[in-house]
C-alpha positions in Angstrom: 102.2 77.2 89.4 100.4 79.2 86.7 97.8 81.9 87.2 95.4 80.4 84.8 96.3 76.8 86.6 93.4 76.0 89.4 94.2 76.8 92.9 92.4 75.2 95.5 92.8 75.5 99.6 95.4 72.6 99.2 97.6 74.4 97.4 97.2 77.3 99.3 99.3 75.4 102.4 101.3 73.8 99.7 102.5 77.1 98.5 103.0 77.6 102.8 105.8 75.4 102.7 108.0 77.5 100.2 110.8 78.5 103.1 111.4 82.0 101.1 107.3 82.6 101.6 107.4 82.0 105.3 110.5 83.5 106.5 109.2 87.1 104.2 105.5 86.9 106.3 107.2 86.9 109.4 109.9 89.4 108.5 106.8 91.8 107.7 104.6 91.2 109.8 107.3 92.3 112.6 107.8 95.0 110.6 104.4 96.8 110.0 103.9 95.9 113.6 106.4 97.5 115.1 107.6 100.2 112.5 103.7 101.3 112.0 101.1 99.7 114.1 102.9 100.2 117.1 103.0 103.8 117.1 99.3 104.3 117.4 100.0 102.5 121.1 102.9 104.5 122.7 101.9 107.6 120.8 100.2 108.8 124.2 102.7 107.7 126.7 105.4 109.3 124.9 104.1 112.5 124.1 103.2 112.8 127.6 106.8 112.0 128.8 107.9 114.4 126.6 105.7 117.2 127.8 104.3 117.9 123.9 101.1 117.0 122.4 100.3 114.1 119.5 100.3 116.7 116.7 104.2 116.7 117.7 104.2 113.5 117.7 103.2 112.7 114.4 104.6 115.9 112.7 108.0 113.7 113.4 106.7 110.7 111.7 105.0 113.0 109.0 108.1 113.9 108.3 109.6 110.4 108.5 107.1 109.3 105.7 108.3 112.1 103.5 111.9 111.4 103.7 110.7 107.6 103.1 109.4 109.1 99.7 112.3 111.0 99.0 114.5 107.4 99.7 112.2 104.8 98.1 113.4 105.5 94.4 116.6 105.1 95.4 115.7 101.8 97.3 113.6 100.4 93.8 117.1 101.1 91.8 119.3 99.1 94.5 116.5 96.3 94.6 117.2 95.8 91.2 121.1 96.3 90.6 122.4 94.3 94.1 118.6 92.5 95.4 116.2 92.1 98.0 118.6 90.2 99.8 121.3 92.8 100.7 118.9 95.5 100.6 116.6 93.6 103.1 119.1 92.3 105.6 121.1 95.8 105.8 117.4 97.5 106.0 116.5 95.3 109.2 120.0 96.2 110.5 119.2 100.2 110.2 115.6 99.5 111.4 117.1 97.8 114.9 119.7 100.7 114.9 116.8 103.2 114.4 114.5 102.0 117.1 117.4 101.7 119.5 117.8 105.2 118.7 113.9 105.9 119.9 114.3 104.1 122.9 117.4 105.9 124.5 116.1 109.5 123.0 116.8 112.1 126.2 114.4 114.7 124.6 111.4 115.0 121.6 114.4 116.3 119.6 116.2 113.4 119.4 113.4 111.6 119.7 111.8 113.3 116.4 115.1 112.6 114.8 115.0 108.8 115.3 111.6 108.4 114.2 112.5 110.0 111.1 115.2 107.6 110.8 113.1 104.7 111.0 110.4 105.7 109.2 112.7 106.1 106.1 114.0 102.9 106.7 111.4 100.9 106.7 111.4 101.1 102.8 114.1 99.0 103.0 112.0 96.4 105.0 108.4 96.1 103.9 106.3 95.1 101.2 107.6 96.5 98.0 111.2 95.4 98.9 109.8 91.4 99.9 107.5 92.2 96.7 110.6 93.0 94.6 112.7 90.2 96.2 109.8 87.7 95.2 109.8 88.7 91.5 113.1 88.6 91.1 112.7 84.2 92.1 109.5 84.3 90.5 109.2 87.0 87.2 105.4 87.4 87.2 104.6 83.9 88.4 105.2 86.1 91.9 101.6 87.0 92.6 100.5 83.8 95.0 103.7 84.1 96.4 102.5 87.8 97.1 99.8 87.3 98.3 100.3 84.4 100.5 102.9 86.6 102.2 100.6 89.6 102.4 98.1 86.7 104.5 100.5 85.5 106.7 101.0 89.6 107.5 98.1 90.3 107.8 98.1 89.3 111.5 100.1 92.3 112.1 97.6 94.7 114.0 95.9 92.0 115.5 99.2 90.7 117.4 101.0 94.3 117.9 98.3 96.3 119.3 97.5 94.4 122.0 100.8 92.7 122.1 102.2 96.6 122.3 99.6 97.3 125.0 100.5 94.6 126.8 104.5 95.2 126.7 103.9 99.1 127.5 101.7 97.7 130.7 104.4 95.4 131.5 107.5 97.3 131.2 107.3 101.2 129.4 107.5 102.5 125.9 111.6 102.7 126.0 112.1 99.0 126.6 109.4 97.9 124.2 111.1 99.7 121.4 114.4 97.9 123.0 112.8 94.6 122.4 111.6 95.5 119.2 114.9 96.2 118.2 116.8 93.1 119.2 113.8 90.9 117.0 115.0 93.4 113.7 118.5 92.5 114.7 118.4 88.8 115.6 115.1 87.0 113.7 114.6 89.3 110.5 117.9 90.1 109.5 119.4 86.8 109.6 115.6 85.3 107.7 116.3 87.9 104.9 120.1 87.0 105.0 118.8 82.9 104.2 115.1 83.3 102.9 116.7 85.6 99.7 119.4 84.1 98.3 117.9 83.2 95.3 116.7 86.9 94.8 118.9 87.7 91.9 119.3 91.2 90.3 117.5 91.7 87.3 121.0 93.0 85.9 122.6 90.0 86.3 124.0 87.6 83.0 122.8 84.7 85.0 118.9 85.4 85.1 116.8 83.0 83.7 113.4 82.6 83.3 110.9 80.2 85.6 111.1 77.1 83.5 108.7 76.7 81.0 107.1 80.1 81.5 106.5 82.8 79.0 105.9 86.6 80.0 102.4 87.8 79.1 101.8 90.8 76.9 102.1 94.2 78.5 101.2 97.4 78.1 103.3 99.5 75.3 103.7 102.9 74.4 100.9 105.5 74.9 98.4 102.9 77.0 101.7 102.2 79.0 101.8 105.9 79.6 98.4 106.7 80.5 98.2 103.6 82.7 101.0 104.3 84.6 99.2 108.2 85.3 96.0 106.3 86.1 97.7 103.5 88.7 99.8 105.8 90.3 97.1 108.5 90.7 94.9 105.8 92.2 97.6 104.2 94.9 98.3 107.7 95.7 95.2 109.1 96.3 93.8 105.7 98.4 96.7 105.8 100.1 95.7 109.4 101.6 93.6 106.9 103.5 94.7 103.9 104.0 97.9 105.6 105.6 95.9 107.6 108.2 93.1 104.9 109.3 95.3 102.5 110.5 97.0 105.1 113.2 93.7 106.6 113.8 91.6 103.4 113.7 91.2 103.3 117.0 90.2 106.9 117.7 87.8 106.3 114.5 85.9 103.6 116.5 85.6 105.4 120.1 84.1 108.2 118.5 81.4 105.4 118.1 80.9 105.4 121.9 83.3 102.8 123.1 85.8 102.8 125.4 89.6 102.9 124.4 89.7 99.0 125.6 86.5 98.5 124.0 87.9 100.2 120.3 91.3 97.9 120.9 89.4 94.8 121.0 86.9 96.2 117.6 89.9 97.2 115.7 91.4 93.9 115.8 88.6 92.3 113.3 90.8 94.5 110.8 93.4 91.3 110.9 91.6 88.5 110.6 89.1 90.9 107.6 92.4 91.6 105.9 93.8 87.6 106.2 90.3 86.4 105.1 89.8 88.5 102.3 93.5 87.8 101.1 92.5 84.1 101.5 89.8 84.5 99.3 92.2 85.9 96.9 94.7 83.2 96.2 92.0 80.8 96.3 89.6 81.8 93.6 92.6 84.2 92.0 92.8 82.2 89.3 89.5 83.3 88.5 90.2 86.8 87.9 93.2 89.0 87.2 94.9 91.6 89.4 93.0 94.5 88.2 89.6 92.7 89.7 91.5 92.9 92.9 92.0 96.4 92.8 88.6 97.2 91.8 87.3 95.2 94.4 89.3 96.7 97.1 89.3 100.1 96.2 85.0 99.5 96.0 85.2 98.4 99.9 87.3 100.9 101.3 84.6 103.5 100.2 81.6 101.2 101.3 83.8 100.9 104.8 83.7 104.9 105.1 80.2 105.2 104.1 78.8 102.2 106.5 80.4 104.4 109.2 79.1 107.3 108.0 75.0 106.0 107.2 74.6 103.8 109.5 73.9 104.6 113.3 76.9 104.0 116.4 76.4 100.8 116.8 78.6 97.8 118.0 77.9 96.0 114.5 78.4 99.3 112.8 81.8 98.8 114.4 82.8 95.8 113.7 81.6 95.9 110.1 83.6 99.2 109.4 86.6 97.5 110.5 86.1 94.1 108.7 85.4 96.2 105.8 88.1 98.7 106.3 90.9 95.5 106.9 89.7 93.5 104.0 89.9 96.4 101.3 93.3 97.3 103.2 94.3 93.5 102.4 93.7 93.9 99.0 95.0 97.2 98.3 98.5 95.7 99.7 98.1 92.7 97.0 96.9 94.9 94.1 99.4 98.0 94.2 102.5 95.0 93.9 100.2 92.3 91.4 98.7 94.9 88.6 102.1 96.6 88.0 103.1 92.9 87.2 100.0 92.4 85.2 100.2 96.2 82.8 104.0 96.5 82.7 105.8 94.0 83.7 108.5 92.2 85.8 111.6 93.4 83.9 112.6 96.9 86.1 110.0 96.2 88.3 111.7 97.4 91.8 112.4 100.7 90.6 109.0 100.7 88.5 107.7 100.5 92.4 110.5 102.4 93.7 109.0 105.5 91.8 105.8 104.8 92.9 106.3 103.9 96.2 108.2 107.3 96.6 105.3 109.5 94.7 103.2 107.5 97.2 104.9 108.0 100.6 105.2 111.8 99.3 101.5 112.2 99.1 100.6 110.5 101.5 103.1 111.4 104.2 101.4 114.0 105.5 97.7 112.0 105.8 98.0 111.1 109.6 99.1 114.5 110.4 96.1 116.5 108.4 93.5 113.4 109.5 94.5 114.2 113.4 94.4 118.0 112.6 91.0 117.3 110.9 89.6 115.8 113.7 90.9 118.2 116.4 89.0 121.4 114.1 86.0 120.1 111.9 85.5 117.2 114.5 85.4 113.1 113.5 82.5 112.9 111.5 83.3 115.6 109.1 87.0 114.4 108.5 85.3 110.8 107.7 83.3 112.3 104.7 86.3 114.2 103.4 88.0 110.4 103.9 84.9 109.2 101.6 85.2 111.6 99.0 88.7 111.0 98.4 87.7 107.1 98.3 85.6 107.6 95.7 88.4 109.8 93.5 90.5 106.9 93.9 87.9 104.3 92.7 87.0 106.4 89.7 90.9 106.5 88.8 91.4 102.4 88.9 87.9 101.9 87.1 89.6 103.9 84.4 92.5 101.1 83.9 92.1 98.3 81.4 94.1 95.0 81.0 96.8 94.6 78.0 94.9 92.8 74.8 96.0 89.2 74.6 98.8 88.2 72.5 
């Protein structure tokens, strides 16, 4: 289907039925829950079998996030010289082998070690590689298929925080990360094995375009150049962010007043914010291009941080700061993989976001670490309105970008 084609709620479970669409939404959202999501869970229980405290703890998976960084490049090149499909399959295969890894640690050492090895790969395994993958089938026809994964994921907090809870209650931490390994190894490695085989390398003699389909103009030269600064400036900077709040969400919303159950059962309107404002995006997409969506989303994460901060502790105050917070986290996801499509292109477009993902994961590695420290030194409040004022950088940066002129 065409962008500029009408979309309506029909086609929006038509475009449900596209096998390659549903096996990549449930491959990620086992993987955000139980590569990112889950940590904020069995952070405490570990730590405290370990005998160290949570700045240990997420030192190790500071330092996972940078080595992610340091990797992602490298993962954007082999997206596009072998494709998502080998790249995905072998990443769930290191992901199970990683957690496995986690679960038998005798000490934080190895422990540290593991996460590190799972943090980096996960690169392999979320959304720029199933992003990648998708424009590979689709060339830049990919963005509903984006974003209806991104919806169908968007359940991912919403079923693995309480889901982890549960399992942690039921069983402990070692055995949940046992479980969590055997779903890598048996559901998403065989889906990304079958749901990719028409993911073919962009170096390949065989590629042809969607049928009747004509890339748009993109951006040349200098306004390539500049662009490129201004996106990646953007993503990084929001992502200093939008890569601690999910961790510390639920810390976040306690400070409020409410008790940790209470702040479980709050944070989980980030899910169903971040499926209904993705909803809203493929159905009135067509309306208006990528670079609304950013502008949008990157406008609501700052309006989340400063309902929090204006308004008083409230239980609405709550909820709205994590509706808010989930549906600009929905479309940040859709507009760091669809504008890159729409300014530059689907030719070299895994290591385009290899490069970006890796700056990204580099800056931003470190965000759950300095947020925590933050809060343990200048207190919850005060690491909020630095939050805010780096929201706001961000926002400037992508009100700064501007569409390629028509053909």
């Amino acid at each position: 289907m065409s962008t500029s084609q009408r979309i309506t709620v029909s086609a929006v479970f038509a475009g449900l039925n596209d096998r390659t669409i549903l096996a990549l939404g449930l491959t990620q959202t086992i993987g955000y829950g139980t590569l990112y999501y889950a940590y904020g869970v069995l952070a405490p229980a570990i730590s405290r079998e370990f005998g160290v405290g949570l700045d240990w703890f997420f030192a190790a998976f500071t330092i996972g996030l940078l080595l992610g960084g340091l990797v992602a490049p490298l993962v954007g090149r082999e997206l596009d010289r072998r494709g998502a499909r080998l790249v995905m399959t072998m990443g769930s295969v290191l992901a199970a082998l990683a957690l496995v890894a986690c679960a038998l640690a005798p000490n934080i050492w190895a422990f540290s070690a593991a996460v590190i090895f799972a943090e980096a790969a996960t690169c392999l395994v979320v959304y720029e590689a199933a992003f990648a993958g998708l424009t590979q089938i689709y060339r830049h026809e990919a963005r509903r298929g984006i974003t209806l994964i991104t919806l169908i994921a968007g359940f991912a907090s919403t079923i693995f925080w309480p889901l982890t809870q549960w399992m942690l209650s039921a069983m402990d931490w070692r055995w949940t990360l046992l479980v969590f390994a055997v779903v890598h190894l048996l559901v998403c490695a065989p889906l990304h094995a079958t749901a990719l085989r028409r993911a073919v390398p962009r170096g390949r003699d065989d590629i042809r375009e969607v049928p009747g389909a004509a890339d748009p103009p993109t951006l040349l030269g200098p306004d390539r150049r500049r662009a490129l600064i201004l996106f990646t400036l953007a993503i990084v900077v929001s992502g200093l962010v939008t890569s601690a709040f999910p961790v510390h969400m639920l810390r976040i919303i306690e400070n409020e007043g409410f008790s940790a159950q209470a702040a479980a059962l709050i944070a989980m309107m980030m899910g169903p914010a971040q499926v209904l404002a993705r909803f809203v995006e493929v159905v009135g997409g067509h309306r208006f291009d990528p670079l609304m969506t950013g502008r949008v989303a990157l406008g609501t994460l700052l309006a989340s941080i400063a309902l929090l901060l204006a308004m008083p502790a409230s239980l609405g105050t709550a909820v709205a700061f994590a509706a808010f917070y989930g549906a600009a986290q929905g479309l940040v996801t859709i507009a760091r993989a669809t504008v890159p499509l729409q300014l530059f292109g689907a030719n070299g477009y895994g290591a385009l976001m290899g490069r970006i993902t890796g700056l990204r994961f580099l800056a931003n590695a470190a965000s759950p670490f300095l947020f925590a420290s933050a809060m343990t030194h200048l207190g919850i409040d005060m690491a909020l309105w630095i939050s805010g004022m780096i929201a706001a950088l961000a926002f400037g940066l992508f009100m700064m970008l501007r569409a390629p002129p028509r053909g």
